[in-house]
C-alpha positions in Angstrom: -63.4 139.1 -139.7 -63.3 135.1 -138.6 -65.8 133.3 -137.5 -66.0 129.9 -136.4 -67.8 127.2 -135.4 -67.9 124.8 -132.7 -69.6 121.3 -132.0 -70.4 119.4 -129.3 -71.8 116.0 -128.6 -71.9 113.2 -125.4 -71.5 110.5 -128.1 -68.1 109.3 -129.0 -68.5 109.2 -132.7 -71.5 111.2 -133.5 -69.2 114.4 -135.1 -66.7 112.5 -136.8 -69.4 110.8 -138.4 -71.0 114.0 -139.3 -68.2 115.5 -140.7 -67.2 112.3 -142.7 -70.6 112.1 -144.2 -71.6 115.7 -145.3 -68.1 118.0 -144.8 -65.0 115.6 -145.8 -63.1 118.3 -146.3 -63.9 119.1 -142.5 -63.1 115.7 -141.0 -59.3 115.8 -142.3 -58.3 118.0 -140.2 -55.9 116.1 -137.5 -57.8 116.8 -134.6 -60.9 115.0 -135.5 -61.2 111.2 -134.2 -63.7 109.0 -134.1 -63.8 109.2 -130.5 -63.9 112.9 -130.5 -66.7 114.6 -128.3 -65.9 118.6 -129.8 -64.7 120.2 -132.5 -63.8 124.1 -133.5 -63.1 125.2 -136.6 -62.4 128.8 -137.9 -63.9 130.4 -141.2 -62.1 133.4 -142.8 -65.4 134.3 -144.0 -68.3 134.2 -141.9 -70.5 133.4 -144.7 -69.1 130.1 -145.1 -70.9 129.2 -141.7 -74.2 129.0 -144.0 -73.2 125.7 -145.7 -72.1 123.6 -142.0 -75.0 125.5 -140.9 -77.5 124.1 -143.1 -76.2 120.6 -143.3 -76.4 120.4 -139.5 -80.1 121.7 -139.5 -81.2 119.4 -142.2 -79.4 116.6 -140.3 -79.6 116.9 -136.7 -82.2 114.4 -136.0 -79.8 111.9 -137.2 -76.9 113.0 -135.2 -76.9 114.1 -131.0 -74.4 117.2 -131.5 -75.1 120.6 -130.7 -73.5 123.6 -132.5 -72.5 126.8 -132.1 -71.3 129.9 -133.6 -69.2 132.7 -133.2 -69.4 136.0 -136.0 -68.6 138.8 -132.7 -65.6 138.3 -130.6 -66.7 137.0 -127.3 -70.3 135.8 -128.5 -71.4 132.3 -128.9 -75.1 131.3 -130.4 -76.7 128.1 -129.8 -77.6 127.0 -133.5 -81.5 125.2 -133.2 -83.7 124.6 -135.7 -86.0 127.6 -134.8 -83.1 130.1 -135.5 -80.8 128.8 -137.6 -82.8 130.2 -140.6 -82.6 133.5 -139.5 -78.6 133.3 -138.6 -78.3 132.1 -142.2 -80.3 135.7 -143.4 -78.3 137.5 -140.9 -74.6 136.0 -142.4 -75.8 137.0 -145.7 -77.0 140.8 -144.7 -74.4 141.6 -143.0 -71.6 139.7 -145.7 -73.1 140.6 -148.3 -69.8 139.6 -150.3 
């Protein structure tokens, strides 16, 4: 099962920065530029969300990106700060490995 991820912001700047700071490994990846306004990137497991999860949640009032997730084909959640606890409980219930 993949899952993946996908952010979003109006500011030219904001994710690259993001991902240079907290995710290096991340912001290789060719398509990221610093004048990037989204950015997708696919997990072979789904409980490897949890870490770009948290850094985002811990982060995001330093940063104007939204994010979102995908664990169910054709399902996309809106990561906020009042759920993304519980999405982190659910990766790890239903992953348990």
């Amino acid at each position: 099962m993949k899952a993946f991820v996908k952010l979003f912001s109006n500011d030219k700047g904001e994710i690259f920065n993001f991902l240079n700071k907290f995710h290096r490994e991340l912001s290789d990846d060719k398509k990221i530029t610093s004048d990037c306004i989204g950015w997708e990137y696919t997990y072979e497991n789904p409980v490897e969300l949890a870490d770009i999860i948290g850094t985002f949640i811990e982060n995001n009032e330093n940063y104007k990106i939204n994010m979102w997730i995908s664990i169910d084909p054709d399902i996309l959640i809106n990561v906020t700060d009042s759920n993304a606890d519980d999405i982190v409980r659910y990766l790890y219930e239903r992953f348990p490995y």
